[in-house]
C-alpha angles and dihedrals in degrees: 000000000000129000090260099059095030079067095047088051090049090040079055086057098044120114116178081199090077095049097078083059101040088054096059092055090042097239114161140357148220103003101020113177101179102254121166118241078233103051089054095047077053088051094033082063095051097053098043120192117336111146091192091057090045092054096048084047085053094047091053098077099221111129098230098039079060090058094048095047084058092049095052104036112102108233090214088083105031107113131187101277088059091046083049093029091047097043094046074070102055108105093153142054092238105057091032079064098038101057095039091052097035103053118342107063084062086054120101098241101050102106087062107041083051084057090042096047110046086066092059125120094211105093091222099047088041090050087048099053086052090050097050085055084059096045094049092055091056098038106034100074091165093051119114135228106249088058082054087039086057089053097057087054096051088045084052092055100042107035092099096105127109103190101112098216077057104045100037092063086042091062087044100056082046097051093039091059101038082063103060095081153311103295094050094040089059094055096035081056093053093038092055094039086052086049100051092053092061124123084222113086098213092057089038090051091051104045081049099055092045097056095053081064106033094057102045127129096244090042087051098047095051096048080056099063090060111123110233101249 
């Protein structure tokens, strides 16, 4: 299919109905149709991958075209100009996640755009660096402690931001990696308790949030079935 008919397909799929509601959970932005995250995983499916088709969705504009773009790139070609191209874009929480979970956090360079990120002035990139930090925890299953261990440092040194769309992906990052295991629980558990204890209220407000997570019964339960290694 060509752009041209992958955004009649998605026109077909619209309903305005859904936009009032969208718009209180600031979902979207711009030129918003009213697509279901589910509809577009059902066409992603039946595109496939097909790099060329995901960059003309991007360039489109609409908000949905841009989370489908992300569901059918293949993160195997994406190089650094689309991840800064793409995230100069971002202007909601939605798409910032979408296209972190959906396709960028596969993506070689991933471990060190999460790093860069973080440290950006821009809420969204910034978001997104701490996103990719959450992804990462879920999808990298080879992946070893101590390059966890670096990301709890660099959400230490950079959770002083109030801004929600900021701190909320910051206690993500924090809570996603605290679940992968013992060892990480332990120190996601010391990072957020030192940062609850901050004069700052971005940082307190994040250490807090993690905590209420990370100690939670079924958090804790399921820390405990792990199997010592």
């Amino acid at each position: 299919m060509s752009a041209d008919e992958v955004l009649a397909a998605l026109r077909a799929r619209a309903d305005p109905s859904r936009l009032p509601g969208m718009a209180r959970y600031g979902i979207g932005t711009g030129e918003v149709w009213g697509v279901t995250v589910a509809e577009l995983r059902g066409l992603a499916k039946t595109l496939g991958r097909d790099h060329e088709l995901a960059g003309a969705l991007w360039d489109s504009g609409v908000s949905e075209a841009r989370v489908l773009a992300s569901l059918v790139d293949d993160p195997a070609v994406v190089d650094d100009e689309q991840f800064e191209q793409w995230a100069a874009d971002f202007a909601s929480w939605d798409l910032c996640d979408q296209v972190c979970q959906n396709l960028f956090r596969y993506c070689p360079q991933a471990w060190d755009k999460a790093r860069e990120w973080r440290g950006r002035t821009e809420p969204f990139v910034k978001r997104a660096g701490f996103t990719l930090m959450a992804g990462l925890a879920v999808a990298d299953k080879r992946a070893d402690d101590p390059r966890f261990v670096a990301f709890l440092t660099d959400v230490a040194r950079t959770a002083d931001d109030d801004r929600p769309v900021v701190r909320k992906g910051a206690s993500w990052a924090l809570r996603q990696i605290g679940k992968r295991g013992p060892g990480l629980h332990a120190r996601a558990v010391e990072t957020a308790v030192e940062l609850a204890g901050r004069a700052d209220r971005g940082a307190r407000w994040v250490g807090k949030d993690a905590l209420r997570e990370l100690r939670s019964p079924r958090v804790l339960d399921r820390i405990g079935s792990f199997s010592p290694r």
